[in-house]
C-alpha distance (Angstrom), angle and dihedral (degrees) to the residues before:
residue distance angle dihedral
X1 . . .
X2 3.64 . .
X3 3.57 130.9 .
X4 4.00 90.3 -116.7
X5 3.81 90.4 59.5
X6 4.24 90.0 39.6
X7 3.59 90.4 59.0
X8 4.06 92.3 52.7
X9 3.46 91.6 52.1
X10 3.74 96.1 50.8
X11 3.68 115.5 98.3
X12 4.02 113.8 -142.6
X13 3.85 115.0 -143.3
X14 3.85 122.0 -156.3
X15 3.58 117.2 -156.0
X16 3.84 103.7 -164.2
X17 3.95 111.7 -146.6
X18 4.05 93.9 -105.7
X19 3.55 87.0 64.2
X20 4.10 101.4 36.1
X21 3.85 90.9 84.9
X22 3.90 94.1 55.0
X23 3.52 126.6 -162.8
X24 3.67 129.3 -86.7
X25 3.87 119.8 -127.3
X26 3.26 133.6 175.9
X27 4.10 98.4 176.6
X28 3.58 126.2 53.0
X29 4.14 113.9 -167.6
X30 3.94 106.2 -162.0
X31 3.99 115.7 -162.9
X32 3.72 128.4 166.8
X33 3.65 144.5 -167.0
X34 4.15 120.2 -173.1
X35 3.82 90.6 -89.9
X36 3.92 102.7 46.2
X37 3.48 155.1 -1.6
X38 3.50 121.8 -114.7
X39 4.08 120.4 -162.8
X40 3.86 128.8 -177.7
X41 3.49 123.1 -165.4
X42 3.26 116.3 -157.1
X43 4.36 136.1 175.1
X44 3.41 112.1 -130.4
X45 3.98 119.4 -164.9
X46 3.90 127.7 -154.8
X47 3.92 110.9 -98.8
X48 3.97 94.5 8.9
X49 3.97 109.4 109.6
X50 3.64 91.5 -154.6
X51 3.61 140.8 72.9
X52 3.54 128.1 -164.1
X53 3.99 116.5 -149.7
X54 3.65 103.2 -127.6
X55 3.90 93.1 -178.5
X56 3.65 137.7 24.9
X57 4.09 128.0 -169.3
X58 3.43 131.3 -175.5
X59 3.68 128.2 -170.3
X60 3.61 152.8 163.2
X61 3.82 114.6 -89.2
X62 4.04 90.3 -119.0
X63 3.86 80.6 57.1
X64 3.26 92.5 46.4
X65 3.68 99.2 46.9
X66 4.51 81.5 44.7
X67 4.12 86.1 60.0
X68 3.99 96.6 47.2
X69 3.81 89.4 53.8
X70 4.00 92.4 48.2
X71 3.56 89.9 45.7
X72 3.96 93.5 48.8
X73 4.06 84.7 45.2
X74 3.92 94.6 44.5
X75 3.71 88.5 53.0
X76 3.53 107.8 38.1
X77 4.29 74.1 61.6
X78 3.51 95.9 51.2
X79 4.05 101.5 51.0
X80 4.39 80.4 35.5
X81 4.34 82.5 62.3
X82 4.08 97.7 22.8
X83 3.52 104.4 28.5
X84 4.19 125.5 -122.4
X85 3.80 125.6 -6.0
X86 3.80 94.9 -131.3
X87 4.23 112.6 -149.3
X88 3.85 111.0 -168.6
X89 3.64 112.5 -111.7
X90 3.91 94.6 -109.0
X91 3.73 88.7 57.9
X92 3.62 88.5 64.3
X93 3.59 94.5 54.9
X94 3.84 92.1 68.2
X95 4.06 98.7 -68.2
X96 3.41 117.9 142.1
X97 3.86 119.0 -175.6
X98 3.72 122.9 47.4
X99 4.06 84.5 -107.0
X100 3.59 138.4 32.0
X101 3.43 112.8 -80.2
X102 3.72 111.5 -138.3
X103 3.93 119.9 -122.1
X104 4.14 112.4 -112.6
X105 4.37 104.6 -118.9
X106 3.46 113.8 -151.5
């Protein structure tokens, strides 16, 4: 292929300044219906009962199903250059959050 033809296949992204920063999240809430996925990301903080979603995406399943294989790629690279992504043990037994999230009273 030449590079004529490699530069009209190449998508350009623009990442307007708003968006630049990002937002950081340390909770992702996945939901689904049989037309899409819907994820909120949300930051939750140590002794405050409530998160706000700072980001919501919704996509396809075959998108979907596209972002879990780039994630299992991207990370299989990481821990390949940095070494394991380490999740304490309670985490595995159905934790979530790198803390324990307090329960609302009412």
């Amino acid at each position: 292929m030449n590079n004529n033809n490699q530069s009209q296949n190449q998508l350009q992204l623009e990442l307007p300044q708003e968006v630049a920063q990002g937002e950081y999240a340390n909770l992702a809430v996945i939901t689904h219906a049989s037309s899409d996925f819907v994820i909120d990301f949300a930051r939750v903080l140590p002794g405050v009962p409530k998160a706000h979603v700072k980001s919501r995406i919704i996509m396809a399943p075959e998108h979907a199903k596209r972002l879990l294989g780039a994630l299992q790629e991207n990370i299989a690279r990481y821990e390949r250059t940095y070494g394991p992504i380490r999740i304490p043990e309670a985490q595995n037994k159905g934790g979530i959050a790198p803390f324990e999230i307090p329960k609302g009273d009412a």
